[in-house]
C-alpha positions as CSV (number, residue, x, y, z in Angstrom):
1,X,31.2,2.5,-32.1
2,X,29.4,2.6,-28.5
3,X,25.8,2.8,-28.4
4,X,23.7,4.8,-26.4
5,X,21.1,3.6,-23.9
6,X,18.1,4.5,-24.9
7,X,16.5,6.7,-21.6
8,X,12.7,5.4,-20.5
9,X,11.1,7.4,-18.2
10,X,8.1,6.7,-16.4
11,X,5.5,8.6,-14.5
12,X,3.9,7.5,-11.3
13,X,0.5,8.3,-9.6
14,X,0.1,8.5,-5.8
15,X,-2.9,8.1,-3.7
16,X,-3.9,7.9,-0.3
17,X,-5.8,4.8,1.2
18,X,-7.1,4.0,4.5
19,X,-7.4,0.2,5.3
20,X,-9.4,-0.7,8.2
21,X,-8.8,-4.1,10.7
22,X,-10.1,-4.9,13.8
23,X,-6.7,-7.5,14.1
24,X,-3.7,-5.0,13.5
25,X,-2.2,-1.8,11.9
26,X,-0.4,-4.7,9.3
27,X,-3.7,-6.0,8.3
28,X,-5.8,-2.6,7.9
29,X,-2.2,-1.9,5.9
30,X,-2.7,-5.2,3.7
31,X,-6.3,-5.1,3.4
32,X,-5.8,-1.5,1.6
33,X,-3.1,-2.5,-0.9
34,X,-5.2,-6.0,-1.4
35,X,-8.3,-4.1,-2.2
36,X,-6.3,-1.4,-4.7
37,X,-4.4,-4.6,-6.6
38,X,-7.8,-5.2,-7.4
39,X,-8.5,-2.6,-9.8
40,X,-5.4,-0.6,-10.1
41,X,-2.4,-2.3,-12.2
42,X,1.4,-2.0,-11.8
43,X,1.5,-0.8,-7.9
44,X,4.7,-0.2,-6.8
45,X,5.4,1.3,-3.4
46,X,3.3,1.8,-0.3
47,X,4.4,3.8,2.8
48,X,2.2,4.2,5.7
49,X,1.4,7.7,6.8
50,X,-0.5,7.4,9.4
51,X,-1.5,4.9,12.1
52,X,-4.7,5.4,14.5
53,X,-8.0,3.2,16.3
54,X,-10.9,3.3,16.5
55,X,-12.7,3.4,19.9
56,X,-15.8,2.7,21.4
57,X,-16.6,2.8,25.4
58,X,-12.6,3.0,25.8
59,X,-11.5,0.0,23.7
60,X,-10.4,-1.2,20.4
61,X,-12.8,-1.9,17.7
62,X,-10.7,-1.1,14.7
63,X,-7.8,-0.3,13.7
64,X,-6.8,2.2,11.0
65,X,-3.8,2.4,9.0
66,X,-3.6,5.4,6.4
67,X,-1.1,4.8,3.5
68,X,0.0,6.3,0.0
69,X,0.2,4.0,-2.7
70,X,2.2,4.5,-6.3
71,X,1.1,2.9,-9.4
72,X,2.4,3.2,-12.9
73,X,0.4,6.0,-14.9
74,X,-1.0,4.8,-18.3
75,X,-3.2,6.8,-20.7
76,X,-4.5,3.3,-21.3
């Protein structure tokens, strides 16, 4: 007699960050997630949204790299 899988399902929150660098979009990316693992368990996925810089005087003093992160809900 086959048995049946039992089905899990999971829910999933999303926020937005924004990570700051004054190196790269990947590091003002990284220093986001970094900072979330901190406090924020089971993070899954992150997918930048949006990329911009700071200026000042017409150059670069920081970049700016806006992303949405997913992390496992728990009522925990």
């Amino acid at each position: 007699m086959a048995t049946k899988a039992k089905k899990t399902s999971s829910v999933y929150k999303v926020i937005e960050l924004v990570g700051t660098s004054t190196e790269s979009w990947e590091k003002a990316a990284a220093s986001a997630v970094s900072t979330a693992a901190k406090t924020l368990r089971d993070l899954r996925i992150a997918e930048v949204v949006d990329m911009d810089m700071q200026l000042d005087k017409g150059k670069v003093i920081a970049y700016r790299t806006k992303i949405k992160v997913s992390f496992k809900y728990s009522k925990e």
